[in-house]
Each structure stands twice: as C-alpha cells, then as structure tokens.
TITOR-473281 format. One record per residue: residue number from 1; residue in three letters; z, x, y of N, C-alpha, C, CB in turn. Coordinates in Angstrom, 1 decimal. Glycine has a CB too. Layout:
BEGIN
NUM / ALA / Z / X / Y / Z / X / Y / Z / X / Y / Z / X / Y .
...
This chain:
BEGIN
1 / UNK / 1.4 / 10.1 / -16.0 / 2.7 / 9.5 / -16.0 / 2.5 / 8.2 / -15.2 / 3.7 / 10.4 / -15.3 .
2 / UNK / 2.9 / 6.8 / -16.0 / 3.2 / 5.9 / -15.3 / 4.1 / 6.1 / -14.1 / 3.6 / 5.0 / -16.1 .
3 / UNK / 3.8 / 5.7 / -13.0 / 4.2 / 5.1 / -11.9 / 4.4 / 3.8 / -10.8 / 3.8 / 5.6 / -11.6 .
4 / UNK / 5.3 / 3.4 / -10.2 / 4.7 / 2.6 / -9.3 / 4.6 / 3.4 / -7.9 / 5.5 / 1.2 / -9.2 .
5 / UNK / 4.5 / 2.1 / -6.9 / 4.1 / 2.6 / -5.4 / 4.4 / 1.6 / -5.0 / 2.8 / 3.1 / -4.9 .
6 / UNK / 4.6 / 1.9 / -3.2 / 4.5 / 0.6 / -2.4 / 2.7 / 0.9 / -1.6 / 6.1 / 0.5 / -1.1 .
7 / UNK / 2.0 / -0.5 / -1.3 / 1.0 / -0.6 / -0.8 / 1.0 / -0.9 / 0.5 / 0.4 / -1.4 / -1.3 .
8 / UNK / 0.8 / -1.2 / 1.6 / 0.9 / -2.7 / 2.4 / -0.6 / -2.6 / 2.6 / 2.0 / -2.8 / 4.0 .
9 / UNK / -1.0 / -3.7 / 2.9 / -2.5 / -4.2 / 3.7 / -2.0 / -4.0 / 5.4 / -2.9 / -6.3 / 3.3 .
10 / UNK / -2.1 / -3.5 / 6.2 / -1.6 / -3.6 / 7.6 / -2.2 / -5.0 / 8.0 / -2.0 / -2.4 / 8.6 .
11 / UNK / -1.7 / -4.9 / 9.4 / -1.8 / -6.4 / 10.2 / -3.6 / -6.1 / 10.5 / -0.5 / -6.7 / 12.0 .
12 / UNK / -4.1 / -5.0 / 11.2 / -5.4 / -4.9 / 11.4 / -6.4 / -5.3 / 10.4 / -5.6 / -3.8 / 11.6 .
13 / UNK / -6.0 / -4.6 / 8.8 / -7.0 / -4.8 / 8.5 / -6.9 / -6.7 / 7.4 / -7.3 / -3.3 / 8.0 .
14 / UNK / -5.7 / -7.2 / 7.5 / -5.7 / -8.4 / 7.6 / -6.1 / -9.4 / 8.5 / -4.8 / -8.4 / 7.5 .
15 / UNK / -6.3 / -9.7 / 9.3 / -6.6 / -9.7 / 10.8 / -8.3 / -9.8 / 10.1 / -5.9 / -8.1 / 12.0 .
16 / UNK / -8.8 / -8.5 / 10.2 / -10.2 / -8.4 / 10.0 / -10.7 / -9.2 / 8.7 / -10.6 / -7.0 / 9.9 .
17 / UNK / -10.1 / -9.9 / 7.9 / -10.3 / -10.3 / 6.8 / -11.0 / -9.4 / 5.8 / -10.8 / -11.3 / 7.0 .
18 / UNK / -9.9 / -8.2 / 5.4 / -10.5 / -6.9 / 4.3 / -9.6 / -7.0 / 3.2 / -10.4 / -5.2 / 4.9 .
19 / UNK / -8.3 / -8.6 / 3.2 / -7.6 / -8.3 / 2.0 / -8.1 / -8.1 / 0.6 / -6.7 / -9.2 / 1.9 .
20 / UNK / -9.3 / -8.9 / 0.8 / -9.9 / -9.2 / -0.9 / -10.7 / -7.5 / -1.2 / -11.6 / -11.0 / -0.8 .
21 / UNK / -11.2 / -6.9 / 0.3 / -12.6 / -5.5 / -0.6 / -11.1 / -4.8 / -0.7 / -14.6 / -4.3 / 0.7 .
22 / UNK / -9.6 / -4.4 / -0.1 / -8.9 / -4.0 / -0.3 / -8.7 / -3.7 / -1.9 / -8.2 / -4.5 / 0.4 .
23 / UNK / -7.9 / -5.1 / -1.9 / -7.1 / -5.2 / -3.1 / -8.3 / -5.0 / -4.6 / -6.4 / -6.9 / -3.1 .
24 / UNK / -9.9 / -5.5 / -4.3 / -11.0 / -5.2 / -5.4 / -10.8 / -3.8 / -5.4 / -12.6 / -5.7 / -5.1 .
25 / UNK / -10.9 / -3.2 / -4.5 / -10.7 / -0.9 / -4.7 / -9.8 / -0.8 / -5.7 / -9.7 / 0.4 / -3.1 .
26 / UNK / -8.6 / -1.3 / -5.4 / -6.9 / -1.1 / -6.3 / -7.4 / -1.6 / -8.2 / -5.1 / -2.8 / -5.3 .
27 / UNK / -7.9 / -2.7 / -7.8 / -8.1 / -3.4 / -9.6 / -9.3 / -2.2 / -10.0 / -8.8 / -5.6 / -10.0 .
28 / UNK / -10.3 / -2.3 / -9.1 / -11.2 / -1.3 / -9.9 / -11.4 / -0.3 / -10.7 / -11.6 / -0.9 / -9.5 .
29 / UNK / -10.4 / 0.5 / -10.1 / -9.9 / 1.8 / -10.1 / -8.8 / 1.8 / -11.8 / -9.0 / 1.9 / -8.4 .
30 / UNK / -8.4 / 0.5 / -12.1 / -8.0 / 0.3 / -13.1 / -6.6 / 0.5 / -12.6 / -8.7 / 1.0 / -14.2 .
31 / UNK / -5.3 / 0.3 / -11.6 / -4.1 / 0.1 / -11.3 / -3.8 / -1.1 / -11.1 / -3.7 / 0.8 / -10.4 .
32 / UNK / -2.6 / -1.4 / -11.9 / -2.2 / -3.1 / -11.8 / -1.0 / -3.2 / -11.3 / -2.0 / -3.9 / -13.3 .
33 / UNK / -1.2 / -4.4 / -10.4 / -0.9 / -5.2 / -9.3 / 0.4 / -5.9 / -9.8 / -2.2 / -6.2 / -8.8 .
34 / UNK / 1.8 / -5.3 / -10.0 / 2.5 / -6.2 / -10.6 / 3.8 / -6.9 / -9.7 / 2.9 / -5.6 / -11.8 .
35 / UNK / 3.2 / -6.9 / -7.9 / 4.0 / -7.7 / -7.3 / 2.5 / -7.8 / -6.0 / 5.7 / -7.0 / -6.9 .
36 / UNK / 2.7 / -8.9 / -5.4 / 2.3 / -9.1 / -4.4 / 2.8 / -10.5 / -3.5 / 0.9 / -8.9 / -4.6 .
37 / UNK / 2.4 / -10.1 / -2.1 / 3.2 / -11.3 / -1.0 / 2.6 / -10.9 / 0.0 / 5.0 / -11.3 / -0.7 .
38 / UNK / 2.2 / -12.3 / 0.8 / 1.8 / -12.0 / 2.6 / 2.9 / -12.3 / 3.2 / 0.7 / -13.0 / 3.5 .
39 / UNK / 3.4 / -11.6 / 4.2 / 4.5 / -11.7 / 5.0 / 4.7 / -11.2 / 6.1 / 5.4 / -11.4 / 4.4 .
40 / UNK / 5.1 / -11.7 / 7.2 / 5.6 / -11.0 / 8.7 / 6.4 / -10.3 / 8.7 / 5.9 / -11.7 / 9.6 .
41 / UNK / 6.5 / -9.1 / 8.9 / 7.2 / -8.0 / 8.9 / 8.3 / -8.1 / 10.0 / 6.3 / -6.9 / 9.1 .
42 / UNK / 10.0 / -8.1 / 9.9 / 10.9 / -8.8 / 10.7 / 11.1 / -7.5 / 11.1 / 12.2 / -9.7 / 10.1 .
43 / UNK / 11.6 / -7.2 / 12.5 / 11.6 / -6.0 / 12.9 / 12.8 / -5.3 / 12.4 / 11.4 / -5.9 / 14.3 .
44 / UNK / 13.6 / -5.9 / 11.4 / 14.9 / -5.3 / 10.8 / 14.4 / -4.7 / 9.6 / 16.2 / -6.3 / 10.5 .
45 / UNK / 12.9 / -5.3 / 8.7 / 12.2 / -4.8 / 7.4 / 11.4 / -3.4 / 8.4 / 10.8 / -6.3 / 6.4 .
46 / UNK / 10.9 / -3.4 / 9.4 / 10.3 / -2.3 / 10.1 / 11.3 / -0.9 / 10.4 / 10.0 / -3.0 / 11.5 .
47 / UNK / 12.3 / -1.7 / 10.6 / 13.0 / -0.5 / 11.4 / 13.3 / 0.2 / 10.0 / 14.5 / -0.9 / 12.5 .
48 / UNK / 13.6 / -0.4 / 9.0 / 13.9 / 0.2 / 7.6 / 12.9 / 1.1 / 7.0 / 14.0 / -1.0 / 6.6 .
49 / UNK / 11.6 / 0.5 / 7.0 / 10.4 / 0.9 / 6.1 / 10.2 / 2.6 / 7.4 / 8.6 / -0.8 / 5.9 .
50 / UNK / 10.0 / 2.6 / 9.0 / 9.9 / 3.5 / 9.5 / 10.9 / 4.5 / 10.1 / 9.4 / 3.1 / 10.1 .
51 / UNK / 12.3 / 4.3 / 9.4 / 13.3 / 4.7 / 9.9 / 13.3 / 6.7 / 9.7 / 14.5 / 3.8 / 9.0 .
52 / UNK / 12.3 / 7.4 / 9.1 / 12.5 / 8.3 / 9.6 / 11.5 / 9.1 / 10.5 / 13.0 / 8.7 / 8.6 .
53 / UNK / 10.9 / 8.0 / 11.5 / 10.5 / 8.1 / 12.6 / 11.3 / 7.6 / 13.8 / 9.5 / 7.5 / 12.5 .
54 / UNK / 12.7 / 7.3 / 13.5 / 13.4 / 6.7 / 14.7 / 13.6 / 7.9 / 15.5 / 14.9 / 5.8 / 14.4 .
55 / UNK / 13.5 / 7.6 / 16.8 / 13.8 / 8.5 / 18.0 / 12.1 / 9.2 / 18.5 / 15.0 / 9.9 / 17.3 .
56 / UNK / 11.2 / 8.8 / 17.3 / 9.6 / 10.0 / 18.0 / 9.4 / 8.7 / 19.1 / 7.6 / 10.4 / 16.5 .
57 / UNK / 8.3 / 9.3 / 19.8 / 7.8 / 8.9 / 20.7 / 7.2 / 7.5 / 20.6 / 7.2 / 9.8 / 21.0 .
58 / UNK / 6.6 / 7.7 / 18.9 / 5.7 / 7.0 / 18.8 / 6.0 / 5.9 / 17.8 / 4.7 / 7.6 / 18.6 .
59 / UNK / 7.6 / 5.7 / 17.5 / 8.5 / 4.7 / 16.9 / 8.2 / 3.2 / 17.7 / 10.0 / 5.3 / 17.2 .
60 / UNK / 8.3 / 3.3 / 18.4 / 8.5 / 1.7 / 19.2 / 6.8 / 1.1 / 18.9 / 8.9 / 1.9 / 21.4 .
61 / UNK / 5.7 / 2.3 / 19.2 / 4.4 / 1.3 / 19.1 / 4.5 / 1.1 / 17.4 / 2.7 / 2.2 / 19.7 .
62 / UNK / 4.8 / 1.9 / 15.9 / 4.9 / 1.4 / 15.1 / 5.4 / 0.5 / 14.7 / 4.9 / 1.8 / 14.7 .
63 / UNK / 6.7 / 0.1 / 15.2 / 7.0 / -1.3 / 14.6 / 6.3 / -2.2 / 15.5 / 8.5 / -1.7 / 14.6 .
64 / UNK / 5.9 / -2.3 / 16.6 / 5.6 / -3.3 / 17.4 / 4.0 / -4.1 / 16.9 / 5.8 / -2.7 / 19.0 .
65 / UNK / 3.1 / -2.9 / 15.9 / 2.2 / -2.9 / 15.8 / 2.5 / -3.4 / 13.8 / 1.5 / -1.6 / 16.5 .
66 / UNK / 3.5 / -3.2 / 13.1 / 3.8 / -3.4 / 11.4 / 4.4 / -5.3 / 11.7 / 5.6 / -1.8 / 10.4 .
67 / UNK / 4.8 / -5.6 / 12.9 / 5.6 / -6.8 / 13.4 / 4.3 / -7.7 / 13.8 / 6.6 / -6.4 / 14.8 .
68 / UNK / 3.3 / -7.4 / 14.1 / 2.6 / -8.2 / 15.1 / 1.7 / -9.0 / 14.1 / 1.7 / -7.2 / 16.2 .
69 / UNK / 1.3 / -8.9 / 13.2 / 0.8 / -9.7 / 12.1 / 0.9 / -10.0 / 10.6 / 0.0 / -9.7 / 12.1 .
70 / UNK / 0.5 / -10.9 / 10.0 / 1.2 / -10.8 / 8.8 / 0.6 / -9.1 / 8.2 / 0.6 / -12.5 / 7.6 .
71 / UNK / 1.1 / -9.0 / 7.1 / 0.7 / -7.8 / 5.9 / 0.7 / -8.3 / 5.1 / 1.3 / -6.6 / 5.7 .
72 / UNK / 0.0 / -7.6 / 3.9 / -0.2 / -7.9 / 2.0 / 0.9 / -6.5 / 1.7 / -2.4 / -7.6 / 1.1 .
73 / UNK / 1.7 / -7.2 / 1.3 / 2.8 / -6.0 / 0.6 / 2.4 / -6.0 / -1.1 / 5.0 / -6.5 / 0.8 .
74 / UNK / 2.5 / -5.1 / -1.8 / 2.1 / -4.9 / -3.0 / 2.9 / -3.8 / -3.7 / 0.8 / -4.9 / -2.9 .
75 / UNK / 3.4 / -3.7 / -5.1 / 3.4 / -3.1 / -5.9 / 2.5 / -2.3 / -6.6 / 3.8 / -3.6 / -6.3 .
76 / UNK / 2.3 / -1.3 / -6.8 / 0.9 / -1.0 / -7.8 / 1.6 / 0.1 / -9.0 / -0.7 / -0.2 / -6.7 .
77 / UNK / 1.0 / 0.0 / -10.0 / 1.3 / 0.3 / -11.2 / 0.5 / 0.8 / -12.1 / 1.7 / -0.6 / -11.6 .
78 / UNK / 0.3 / 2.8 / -12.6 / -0.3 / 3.0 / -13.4 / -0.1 / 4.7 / -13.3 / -1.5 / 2.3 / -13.2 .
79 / UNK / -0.8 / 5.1 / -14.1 / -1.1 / 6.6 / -14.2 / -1.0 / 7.3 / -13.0 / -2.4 / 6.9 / -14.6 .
80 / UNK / -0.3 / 8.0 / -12.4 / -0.2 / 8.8 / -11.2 / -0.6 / 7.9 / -10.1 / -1.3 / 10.1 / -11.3 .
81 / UNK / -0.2 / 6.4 / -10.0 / -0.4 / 5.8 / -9.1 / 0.2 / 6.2 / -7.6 / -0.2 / 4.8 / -9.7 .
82 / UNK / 1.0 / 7.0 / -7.4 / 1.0 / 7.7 / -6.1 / 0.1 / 8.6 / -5.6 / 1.9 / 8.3 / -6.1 .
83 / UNK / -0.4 / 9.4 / -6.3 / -1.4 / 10.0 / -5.9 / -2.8 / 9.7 / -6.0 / -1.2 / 10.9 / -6.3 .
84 / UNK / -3.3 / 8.7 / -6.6 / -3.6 / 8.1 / -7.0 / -4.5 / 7.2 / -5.9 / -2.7 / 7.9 / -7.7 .
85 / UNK / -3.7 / 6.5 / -5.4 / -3.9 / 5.3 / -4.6 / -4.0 / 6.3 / -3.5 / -2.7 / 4.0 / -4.5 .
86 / UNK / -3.5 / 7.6 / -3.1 / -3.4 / 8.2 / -1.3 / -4.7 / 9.0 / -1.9 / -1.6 / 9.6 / -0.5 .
87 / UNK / -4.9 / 9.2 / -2.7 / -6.4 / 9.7 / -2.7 / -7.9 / 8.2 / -2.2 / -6.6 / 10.1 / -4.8 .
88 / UNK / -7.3 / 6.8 / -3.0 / -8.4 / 6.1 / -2.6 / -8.2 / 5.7 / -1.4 / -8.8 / 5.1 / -3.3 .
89 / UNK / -6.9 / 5.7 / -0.9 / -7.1 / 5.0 / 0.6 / -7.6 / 6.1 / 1.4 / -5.6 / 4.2 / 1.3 .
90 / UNK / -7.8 / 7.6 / 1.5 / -8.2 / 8.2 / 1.5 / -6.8 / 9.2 / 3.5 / -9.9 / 7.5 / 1.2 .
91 / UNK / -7.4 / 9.8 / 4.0 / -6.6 / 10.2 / 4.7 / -6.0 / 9.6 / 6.2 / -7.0 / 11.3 / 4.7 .
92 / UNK / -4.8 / 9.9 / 6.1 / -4.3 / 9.2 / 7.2 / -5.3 / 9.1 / 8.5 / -2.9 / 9.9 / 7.6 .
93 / UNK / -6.3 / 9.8 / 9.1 / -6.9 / 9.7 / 10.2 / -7.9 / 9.2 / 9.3 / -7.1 / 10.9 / 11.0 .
94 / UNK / -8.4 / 8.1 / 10.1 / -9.9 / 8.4 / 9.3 / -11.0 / 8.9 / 9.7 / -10.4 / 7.5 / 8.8 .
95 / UNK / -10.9 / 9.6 / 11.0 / -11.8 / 10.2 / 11.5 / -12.3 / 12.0 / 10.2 / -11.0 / 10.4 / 13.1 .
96 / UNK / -11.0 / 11.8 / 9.5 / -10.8 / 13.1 / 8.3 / -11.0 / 12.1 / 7.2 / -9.2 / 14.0 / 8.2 .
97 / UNK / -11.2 / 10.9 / 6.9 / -11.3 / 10.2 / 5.7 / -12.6 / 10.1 / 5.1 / -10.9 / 8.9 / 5.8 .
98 / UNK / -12.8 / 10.5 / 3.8 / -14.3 / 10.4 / 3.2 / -14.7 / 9.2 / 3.6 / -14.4 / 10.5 / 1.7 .
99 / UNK / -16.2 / 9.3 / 3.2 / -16.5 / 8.0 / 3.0 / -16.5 / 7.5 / 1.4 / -17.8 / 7.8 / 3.6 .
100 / UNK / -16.3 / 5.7 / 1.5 / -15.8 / 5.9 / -0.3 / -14.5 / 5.6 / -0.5 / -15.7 / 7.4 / -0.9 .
101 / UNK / -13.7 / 5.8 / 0.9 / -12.5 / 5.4 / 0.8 / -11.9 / 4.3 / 1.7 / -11.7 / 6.6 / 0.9 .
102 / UNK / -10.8 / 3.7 / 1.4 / -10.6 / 2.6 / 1.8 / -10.4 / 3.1 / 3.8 / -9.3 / 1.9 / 0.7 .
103 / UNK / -9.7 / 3.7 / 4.1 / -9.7 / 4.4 / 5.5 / -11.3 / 4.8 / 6.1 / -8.7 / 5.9 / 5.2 .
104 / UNK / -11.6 / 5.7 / 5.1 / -13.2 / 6.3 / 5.7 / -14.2 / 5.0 / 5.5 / -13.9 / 8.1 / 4.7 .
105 / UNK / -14.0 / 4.2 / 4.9 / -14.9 / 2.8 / 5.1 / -14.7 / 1.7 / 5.9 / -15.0 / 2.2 / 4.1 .
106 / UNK / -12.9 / 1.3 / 6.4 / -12.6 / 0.5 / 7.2 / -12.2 / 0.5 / 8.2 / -12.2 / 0.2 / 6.9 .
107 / UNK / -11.5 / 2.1 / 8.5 / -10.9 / 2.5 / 9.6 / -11.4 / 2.9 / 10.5 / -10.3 / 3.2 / 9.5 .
108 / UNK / -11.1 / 1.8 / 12.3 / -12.1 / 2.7 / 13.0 / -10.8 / 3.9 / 14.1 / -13.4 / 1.5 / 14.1 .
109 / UNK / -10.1 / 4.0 / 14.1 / -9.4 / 4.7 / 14.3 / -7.7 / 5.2 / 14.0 / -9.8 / 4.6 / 15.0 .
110 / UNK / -7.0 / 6.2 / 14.0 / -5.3 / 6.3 / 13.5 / -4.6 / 5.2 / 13.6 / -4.5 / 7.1 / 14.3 .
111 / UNK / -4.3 / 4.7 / 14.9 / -3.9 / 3.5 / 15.4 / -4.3 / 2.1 / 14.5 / -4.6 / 3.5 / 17.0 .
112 / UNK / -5.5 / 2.4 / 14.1 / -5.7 / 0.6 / 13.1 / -6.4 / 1.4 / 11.4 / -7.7 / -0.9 / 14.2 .
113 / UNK / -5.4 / 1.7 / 10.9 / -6.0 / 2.5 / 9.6 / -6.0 / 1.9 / 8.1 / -5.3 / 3.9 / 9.4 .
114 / UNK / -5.4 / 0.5 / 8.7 / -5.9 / -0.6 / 7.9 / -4.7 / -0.3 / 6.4 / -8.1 / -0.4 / 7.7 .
115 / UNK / -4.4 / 0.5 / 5.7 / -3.2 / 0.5 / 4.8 / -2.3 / 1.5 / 5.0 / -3.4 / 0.5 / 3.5 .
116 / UNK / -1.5 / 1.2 / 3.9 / -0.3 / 2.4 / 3.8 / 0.1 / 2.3 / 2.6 / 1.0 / 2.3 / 4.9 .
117 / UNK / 0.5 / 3.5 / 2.2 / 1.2 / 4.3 / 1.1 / 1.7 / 4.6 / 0.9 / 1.2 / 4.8 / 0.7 .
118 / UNK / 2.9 / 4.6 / -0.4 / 4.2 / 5.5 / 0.1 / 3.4 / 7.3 / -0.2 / 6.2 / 5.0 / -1.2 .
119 / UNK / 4.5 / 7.8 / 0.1 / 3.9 / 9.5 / -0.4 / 4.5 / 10.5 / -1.4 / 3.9 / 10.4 / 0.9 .
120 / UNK / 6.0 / 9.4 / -2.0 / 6.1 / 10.0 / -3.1 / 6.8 / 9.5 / -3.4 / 6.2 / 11.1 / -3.3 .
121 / UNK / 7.5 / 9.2 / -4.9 / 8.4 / 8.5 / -5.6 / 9.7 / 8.0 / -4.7 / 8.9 / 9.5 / -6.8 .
122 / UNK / 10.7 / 9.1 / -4.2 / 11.5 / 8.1 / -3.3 / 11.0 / 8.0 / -2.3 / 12.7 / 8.3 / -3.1 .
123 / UNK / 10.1 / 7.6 / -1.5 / 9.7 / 6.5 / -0.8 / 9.3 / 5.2 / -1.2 / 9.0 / 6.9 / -0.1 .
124 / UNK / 8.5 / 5.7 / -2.5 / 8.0 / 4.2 / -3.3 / 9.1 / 3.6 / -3.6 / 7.3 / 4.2 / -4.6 .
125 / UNK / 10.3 / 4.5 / -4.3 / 11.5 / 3.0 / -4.5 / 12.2 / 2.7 / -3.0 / 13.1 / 3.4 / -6.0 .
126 / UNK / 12.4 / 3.0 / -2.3 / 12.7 / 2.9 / -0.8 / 12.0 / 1.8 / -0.4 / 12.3 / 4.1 / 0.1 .
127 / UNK / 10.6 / 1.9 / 0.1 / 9.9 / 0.8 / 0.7 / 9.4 / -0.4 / -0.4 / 8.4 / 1.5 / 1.4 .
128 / UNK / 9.7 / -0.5 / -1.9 / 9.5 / -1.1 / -2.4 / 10.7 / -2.3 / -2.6 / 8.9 / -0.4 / -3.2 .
129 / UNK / 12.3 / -1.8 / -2.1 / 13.1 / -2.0 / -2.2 / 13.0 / -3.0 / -0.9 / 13.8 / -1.0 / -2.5 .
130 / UNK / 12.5 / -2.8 / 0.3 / 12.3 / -3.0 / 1.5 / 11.9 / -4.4 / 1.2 / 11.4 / -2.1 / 2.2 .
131 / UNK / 10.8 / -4.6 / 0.8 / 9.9 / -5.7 / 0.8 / 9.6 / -6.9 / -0.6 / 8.7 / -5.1 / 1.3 .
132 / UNK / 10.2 / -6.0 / -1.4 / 10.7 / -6.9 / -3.2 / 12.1 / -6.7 / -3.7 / 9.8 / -6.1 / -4.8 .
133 / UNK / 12.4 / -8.2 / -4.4 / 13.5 / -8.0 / -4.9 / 13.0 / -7.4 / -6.5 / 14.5 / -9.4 / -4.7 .
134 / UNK / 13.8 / -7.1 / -7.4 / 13.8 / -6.8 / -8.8 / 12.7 / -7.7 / -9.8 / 15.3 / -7.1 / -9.2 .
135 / UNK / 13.2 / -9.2 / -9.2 / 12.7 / -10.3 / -10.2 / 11.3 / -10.7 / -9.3 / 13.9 / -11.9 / -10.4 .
136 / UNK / 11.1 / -10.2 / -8.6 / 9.2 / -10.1 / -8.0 / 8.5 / -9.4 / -8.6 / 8.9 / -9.5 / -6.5 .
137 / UNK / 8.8 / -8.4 / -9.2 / 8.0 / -7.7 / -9.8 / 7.9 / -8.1 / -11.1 / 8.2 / -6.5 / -9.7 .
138 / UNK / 6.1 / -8.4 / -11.7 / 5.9 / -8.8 / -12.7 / 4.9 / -7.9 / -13.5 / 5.7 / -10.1 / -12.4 .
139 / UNK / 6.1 / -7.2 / -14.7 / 4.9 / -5.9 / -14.7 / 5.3 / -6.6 / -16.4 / 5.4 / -3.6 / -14.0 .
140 / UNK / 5.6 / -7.3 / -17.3 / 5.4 / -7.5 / -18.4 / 3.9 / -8.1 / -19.3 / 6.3 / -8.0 / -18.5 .
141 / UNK / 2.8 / -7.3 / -18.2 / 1.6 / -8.1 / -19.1 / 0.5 / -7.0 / -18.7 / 1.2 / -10.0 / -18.6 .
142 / UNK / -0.1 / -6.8 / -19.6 / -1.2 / -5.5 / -19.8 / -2.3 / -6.1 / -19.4 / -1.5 / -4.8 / -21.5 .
143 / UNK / -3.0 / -5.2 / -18.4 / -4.6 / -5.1 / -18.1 / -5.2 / -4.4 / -19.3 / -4.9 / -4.2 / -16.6 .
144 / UNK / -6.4 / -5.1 / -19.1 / -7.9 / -4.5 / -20.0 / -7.7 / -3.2 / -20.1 / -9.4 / -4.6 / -19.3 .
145 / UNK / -7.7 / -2.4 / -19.0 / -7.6 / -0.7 / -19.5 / -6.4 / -0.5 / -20.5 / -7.3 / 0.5 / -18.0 .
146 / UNK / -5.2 / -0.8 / -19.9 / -3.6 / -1.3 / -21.0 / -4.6 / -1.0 / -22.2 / -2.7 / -3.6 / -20.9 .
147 / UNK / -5.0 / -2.2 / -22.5 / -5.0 / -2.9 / -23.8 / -5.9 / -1.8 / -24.6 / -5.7 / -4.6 / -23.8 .
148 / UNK / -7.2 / -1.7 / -23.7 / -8.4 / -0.4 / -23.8 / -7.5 / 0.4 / -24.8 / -8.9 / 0.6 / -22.0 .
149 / UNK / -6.5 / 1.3 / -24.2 / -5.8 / 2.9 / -23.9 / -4.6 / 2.7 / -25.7 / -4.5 / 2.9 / -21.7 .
150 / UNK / -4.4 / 1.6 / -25.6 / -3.4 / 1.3 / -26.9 / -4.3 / 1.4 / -27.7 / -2.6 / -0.1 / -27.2 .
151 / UNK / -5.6 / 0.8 / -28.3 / -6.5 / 0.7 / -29.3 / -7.1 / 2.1 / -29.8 / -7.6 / -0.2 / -28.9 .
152 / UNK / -7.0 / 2.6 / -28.7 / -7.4 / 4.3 / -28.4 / -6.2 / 5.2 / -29.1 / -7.3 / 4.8 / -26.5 .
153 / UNK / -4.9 / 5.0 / -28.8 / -4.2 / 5.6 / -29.4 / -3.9 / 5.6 / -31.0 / -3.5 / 5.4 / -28.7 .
C-alpha cells in the first residue's frame, strides 16, 4: 500500500554532515522524496511535533535539542513506506540498531540518533502537517521503480 511519512534529518546528524549518505539510504531503497526543506525548528513547530511528550521529564531536553540546529524535514513516499523507512533507520537506541541501518551505522548514542520517523499513519499526517503545507508536496512525477512496476503490470 502506498504511503507517505514524515522523515526529519536531526540537528546531530546534520551538524555531522550525513544529510547526503542519509537521504542516498531513502532513494536506494527505491521511496520517493516528494517534499523536502532545511529548516530551524521554532520551538512552537517543537512543542507541536513533541506534544505527546509534554509534562515527561525528558520534554524540555527534546525540544531544546529538535531547536538547536537546522534539520532536513522530508516527505517520503511509497509501498509501506512507514514501516518501511522504521525498519531502515533501524531502532530507536542504537545501541539495539543493526548494523546496515541508518541508526546502527550513525548513531553513537539515544540522545544523538541522528533521524526520526513518524510511527504510524496519524502521526505521519500530524508531523507532516507540522512542517509542509499541501502545495510543498510534489508527488506528481514517477521514479524509475514507478515507471519499472507500470511496464510490469
């Protein structure tokens, strides 16, 4: 089932300059990219995207840490692309993250785990809503697999 998702690049692993082996995992993998933007995260887009963490403990270091440098926000688009993408970025710790995956290859610990994912449909239109308007998303044009998968049919 076609899907989208929301991506972000975090500030860490922007910062480290990993946007480009990032975003090469996502095209590889054959899911298309039909919004993207660098942007500083305003702590009013934070408090939104983490709002059902308000009140934990550990609320204040996440925005202070989604705020502190730019991010790559992204759309992604394809076949079970929710599950999909939380498989390659691989698991929230990455002390538990294969290697192979974007976490178990870049992450050196919870605290800097370099992306994020939504974790299921309404969160994807939630956080996607967060950081794109409607007319940012540009999903009227087929990738190679696309084109591949029609000829097939």
């Amino acid at each position: 089932m076609t899907e989208r998702t929301f991506i972000a690049i975090k500030p860490d692993a922007v910062q480290r300059g990993l946007i480009g082996k990032i975003i090469s995992r996502i095209e590889e993998k054959g899911y298309k990219i039909v919004a993207l933007k660098m942007l500083q995260v305003s702590p009013e887009q934070a408090a939104r995207h983490y709002e059902e963490h308000f009140g934990k403990p550990f609320y204040p270091r996440l925005v202070k840490f989604i705020t502190s440098a730019p991010i790559v926000a992204m759309v992604v688009e394809g076949n079970d692309a929710i599950s999909g993408m939380r498989q390659i970025m691989g698991k929230t710790n990455p002390v538990n993250a294969e290697v192979g995956t974007i976490r178990g290859d870049f992450s050196p610990e919870m605290s800097f785990n370099v992306i994020h994912g939504s974790d299921g449909p309404e969160s994807a239109a939630r956080e996607i809503a967060i950081y794109f308007t409607p007319d940012e998303i540009c999903a009227d044009w087929k990738t190679a697999f696309e084109i591949l998968r029609e000829k097939m049919d």
